[in-house]
N, C-alpha and C positions, 0 to 999 in steps of 0.2 A: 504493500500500500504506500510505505511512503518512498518506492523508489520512484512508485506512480506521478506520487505530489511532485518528488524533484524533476522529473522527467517533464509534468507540464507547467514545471515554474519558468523549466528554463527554456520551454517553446515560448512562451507569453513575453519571458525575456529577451529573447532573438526576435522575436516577432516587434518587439515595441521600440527594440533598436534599428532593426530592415524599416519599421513607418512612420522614424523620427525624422527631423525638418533637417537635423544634422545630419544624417545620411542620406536623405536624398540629394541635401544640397553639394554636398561631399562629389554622387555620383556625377550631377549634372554638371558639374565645374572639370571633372575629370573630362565628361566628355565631349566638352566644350574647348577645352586644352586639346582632347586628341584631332579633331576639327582641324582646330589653329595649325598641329604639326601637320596636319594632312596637305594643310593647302601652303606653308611654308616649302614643304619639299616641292614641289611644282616651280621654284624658283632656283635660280641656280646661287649657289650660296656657299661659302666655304669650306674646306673639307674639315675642320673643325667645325665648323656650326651641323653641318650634315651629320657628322660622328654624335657631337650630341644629341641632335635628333632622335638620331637609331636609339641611341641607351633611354631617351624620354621614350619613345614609341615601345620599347620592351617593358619601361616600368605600367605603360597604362595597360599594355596587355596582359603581365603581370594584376594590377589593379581591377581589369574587371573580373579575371582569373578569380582572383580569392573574393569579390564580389558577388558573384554566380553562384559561388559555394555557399557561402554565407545564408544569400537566398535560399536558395534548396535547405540549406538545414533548417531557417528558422519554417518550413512549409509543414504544417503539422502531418499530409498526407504527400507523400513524396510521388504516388505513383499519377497524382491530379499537377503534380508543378507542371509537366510537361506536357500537359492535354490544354493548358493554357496554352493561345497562341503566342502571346507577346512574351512568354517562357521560353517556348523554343525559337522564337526569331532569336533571341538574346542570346540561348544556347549556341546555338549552329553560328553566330559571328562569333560569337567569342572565341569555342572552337578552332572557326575557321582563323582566326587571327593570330593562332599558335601557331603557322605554317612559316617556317623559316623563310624569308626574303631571299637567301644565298643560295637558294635553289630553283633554277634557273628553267626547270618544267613550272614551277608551281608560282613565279614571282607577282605572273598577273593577276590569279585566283586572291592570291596574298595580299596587294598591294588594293584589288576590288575589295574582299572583306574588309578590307582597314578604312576604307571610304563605309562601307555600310554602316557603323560604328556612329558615323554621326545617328543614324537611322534612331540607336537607341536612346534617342533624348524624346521622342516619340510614346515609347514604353514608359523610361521614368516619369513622364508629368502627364499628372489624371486627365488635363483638359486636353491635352495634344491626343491621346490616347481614344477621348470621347468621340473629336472630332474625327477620328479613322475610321471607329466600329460605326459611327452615324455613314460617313462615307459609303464602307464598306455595305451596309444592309443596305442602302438608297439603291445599290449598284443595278438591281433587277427592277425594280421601277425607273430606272434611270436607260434602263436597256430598251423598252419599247418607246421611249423617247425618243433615240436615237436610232432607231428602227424606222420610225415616222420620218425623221428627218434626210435618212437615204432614202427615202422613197420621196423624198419633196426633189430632194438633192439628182435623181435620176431626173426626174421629170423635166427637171429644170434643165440638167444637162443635155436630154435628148432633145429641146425645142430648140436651147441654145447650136446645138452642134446644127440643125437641122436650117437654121435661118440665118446665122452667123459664122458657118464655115467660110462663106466667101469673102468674108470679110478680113478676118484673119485665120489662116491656117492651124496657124501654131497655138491659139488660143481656143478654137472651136471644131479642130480636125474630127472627133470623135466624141463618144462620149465618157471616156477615160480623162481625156486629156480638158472635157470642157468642166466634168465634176472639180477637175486640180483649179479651174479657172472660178466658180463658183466656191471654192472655198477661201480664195482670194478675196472675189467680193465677201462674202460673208464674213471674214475677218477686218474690210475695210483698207486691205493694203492697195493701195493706188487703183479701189473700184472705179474710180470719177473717170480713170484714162480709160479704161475695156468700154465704158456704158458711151463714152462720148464717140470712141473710135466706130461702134456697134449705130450711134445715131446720126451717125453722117450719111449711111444707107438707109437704116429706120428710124424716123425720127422720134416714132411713139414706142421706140424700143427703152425707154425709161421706166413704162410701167413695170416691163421683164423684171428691171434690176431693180423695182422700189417694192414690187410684190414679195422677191425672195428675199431682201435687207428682211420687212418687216416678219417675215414667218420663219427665217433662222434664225438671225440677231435679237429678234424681241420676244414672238411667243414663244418659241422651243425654249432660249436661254433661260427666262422665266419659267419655263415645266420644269427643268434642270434643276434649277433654284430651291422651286417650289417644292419638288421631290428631295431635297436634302433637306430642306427644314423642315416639313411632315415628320421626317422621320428621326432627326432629331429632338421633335417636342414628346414624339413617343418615347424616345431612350430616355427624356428629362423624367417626363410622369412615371414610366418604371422604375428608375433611380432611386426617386423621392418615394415611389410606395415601399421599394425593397428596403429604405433607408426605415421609413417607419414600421414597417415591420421586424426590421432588424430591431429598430430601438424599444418597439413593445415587446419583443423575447425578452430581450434584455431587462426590464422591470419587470415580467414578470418573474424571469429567474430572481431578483431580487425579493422582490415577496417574497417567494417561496422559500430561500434563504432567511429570509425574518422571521416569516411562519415556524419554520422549523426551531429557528434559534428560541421562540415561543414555549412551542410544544415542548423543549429538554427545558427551555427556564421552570416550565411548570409542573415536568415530572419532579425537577429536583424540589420545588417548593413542597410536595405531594410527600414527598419522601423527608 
């Protein structure tokens, strides 16, 4: 029993230190620093400052090394750490980061993990983290969006190619090549030249290019929109119920803990 007690003193212990402000800010500063050295070697820099580099770049892989571990220990169920995703994204760079640079098959995989790294500033901060999984759930609502949008996007392409190949070849030869033109306009990169060069043959060929501005750039971009903050005010409301639910377990475990402490105050008065 009481190897029991120490055993869950010292999870709550691990656990209180992995969710203190002092180690998370520990971790984020770490890999904020390794960031910094990422994008400092991309410059060409002395062979002493690059030497140090290397032995900074070993301490922070070192760093999240005993980091990861830390984690994993303070996880009361070890076989749930890794069924978390943002668990093993952290695993497998970390891992991955162990891979010696001096090895001349494996420098790129190396030198890409070491860039992922920034990724984990993602993981440690809850709002970055929110914003991902809101991302990530929008993703299939988000998909017949832009589902609708090839098919606005062909249609467009196949009148453009059809009434604007004469005009310019290279711009409306097909309709491969008139989609690549239409994503142009739709992003607004020098639309005004293609719609002006297109109205010197058609002059009401304006409407073309102001009907598909308004139904890429405005309505879709808004469904877009609209479908990530749906779905993030769902993930807020589940939060806040899970939150309050979490926190009526928790008073009630307290009661019941009083209760109890009750009942032995009043056997012993009994006795």
């Amino acid at each position: 029993m009481s190897v029991e007690l120490s055993s869950s003193n010292s999870f709550e212990q691990l656990k209180r230190i992995e969710s203190s402000k002092i180690f998370q800010g520990a971790v984020i500063a770490i890999i904020i620093l390794s960031a910094l050295t990422i994008g400092a070697k991309t410059y060409d820099l002395p062979p002493i400052v690059e030497q140090s580099l290397t032995v900074l770049d070993n301490a922070i892989t070192l760093f999240f090394l005993v980091e990861i571990l830390f984690r994993f220990a303070a996880c009361p169920t070890k076989r749930r750490f890794l069924m978390d995703g943002w668990n093993l994204f952290d695993t497998l760079v970390v891992i991955g980061s162990l891979i010696p640079l001096d090895n001349s098959e494996a420098v790129l995989l190396g030198r890409l993990l070491r860039v992922f790294r920034v990724l984990r500033l993602v993981s440690v901060v809850p709002e970055l983290r929110f914003l991902i999984n809101s991302l990530l759930k929008a993703i299939p609502r988000m998909g017949y969006i832009a589902l609708l949008m090839f098919i606005i996007f062909y249609i467009y392409a196949a009148i453009g190619s059809m009434f604007f190949a004469s005009v310019d070849e290279e711009l409306w030869g097909d309709v491969a090549i008139s989609m690549l033109t239409l994503f142009r306009v739709a992003t607004f990169e020098d639309w005004t030249d293609v719609m002006y060069a297109t109205m010197a043959d058609y002059p009401l060929s304006w409407i073309f290019y102001l009907t598909f501005i308004f139904l890429t750039a405005f309505v879709f971009l808004n469904m877009m929109i609209g479908a990530i903050l749906e779905v993030m005010g769902e993930e807020q409301n589940a939060e806040a119920a899970q939150k309050a639910h979490d926190e009526r377990d928790q008073i009630v475990q307290q009661l019941q803990s009083v209760q109890r402490k009750l009942d032995e105050l009043s056997e012993k008065l009994e006795r």
